[in-house]
N, C-alpha and C positions, 0 to 999 in steps of 0.2 A: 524736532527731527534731528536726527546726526547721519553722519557720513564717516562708516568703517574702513579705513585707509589701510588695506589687505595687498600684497602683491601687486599692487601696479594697480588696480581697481578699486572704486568708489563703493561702496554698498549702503544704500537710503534706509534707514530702519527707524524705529522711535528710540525716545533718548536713554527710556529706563530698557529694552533690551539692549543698546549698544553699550551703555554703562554695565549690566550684569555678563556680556561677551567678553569685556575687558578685565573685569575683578575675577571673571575663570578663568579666562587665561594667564592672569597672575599667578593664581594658586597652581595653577596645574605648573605653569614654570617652577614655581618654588619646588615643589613636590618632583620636580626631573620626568611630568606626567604627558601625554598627549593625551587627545580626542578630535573629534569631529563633531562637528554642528550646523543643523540646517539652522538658518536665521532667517527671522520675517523680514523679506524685503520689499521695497516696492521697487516696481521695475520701472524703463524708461517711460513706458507709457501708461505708468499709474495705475498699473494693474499692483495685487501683492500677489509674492512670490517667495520662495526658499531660496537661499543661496550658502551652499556647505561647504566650512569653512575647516581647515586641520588645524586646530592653537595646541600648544604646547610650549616648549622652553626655547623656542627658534624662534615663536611667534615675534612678527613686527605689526602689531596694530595700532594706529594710533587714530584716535576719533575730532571730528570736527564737526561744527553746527552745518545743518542742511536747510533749505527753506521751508519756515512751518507749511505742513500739510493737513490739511480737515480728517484725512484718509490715513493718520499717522497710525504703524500699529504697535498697538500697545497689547501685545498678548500675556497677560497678568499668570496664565498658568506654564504658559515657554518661561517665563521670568523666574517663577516658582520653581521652575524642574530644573532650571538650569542653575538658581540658588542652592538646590538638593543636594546637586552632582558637586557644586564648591565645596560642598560639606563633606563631603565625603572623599574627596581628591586627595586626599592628603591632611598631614597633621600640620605641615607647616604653612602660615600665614603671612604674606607680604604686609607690610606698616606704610603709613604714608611719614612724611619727615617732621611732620606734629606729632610722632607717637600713636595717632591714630588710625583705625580699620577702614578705610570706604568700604568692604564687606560689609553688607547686609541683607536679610531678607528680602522678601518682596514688599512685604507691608510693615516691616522694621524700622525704627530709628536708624542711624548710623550710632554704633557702639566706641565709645572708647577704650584704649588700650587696657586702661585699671578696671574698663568693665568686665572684658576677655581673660586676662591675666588675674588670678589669685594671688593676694600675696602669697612670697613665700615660693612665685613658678618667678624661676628666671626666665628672659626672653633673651634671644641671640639677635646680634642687632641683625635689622629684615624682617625676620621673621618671629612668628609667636609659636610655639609649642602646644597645641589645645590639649589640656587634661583629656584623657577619657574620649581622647578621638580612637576611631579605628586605625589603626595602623596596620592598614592589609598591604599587597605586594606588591609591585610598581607594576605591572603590569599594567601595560594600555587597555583603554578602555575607548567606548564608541557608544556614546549617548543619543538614544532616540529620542528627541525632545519635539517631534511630531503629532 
């Protein structure tokens, strides 16, 4: 379990969707993008719940471990869709300071930089260039991942 450190508030969720909120909020910052997102949360009394969040390039998220929970959610198709929407946010990709992607699928390796990059694509340091991505319009977007 993690704890999404949003505006002044806590939010309890599992570790692979607090990790895939934070690798889209990256992308959507590189790309100058917004959106919105309900996230599976569990609430104070152990119930699960949504809690909708605005990331974009103002975002301040930063995550920390929360106490394992039996009841942790792990929503593998929220994971999925919100993987999609990375993909499609934009052509430009954050790097971590190894050169490598934390981007990945839901059920993906993590990929390194030489795996993403073609010889032959320069990369601008930050970010990656993806061949043969969509490059539609900055235009905000608002992801139903419900």
């Amino acid at each position: 379990m993690k704890y999404i450190h949003y505006d002044g508030t806590e939010i309890m969720t599992g570790d692979e969707i607090a990790d895939a909120l934070l690798d889209y909020a990256a992308i959507l910052g590189a790309n100058g993008r917004t959106d919105t997102v309900a996230i599976p949360a569990v609430a104070d009394d152990g119930s699960v719940t949504r809690t909708t969040v605005l990331i974009g390039p103002a975002s301040e998220l930063t995550l920390s471990a929360a106490p394992d929970d039996e009841l942790e959610p792990e929503d593998h198709v929220f994971i999925r869709h919100l993987r999609d929407a990375s993909e499609r946010a934009g052509v430009k990709r954050p790097v971590d300071a190894d050169g490598g992607f934390r981007f990945r699928g839901a059920d993906e390796p993590d990929r390194s930089a030489r795996d993403r990059n073609p010889p032959g694509v320069d990369q601008a340091p930050g970010v990656d260039q993806v061949p043969g991505a969509d490059r539609g319009s900055n235009v905000d977007q608002v992801t139903d991942l419900s």
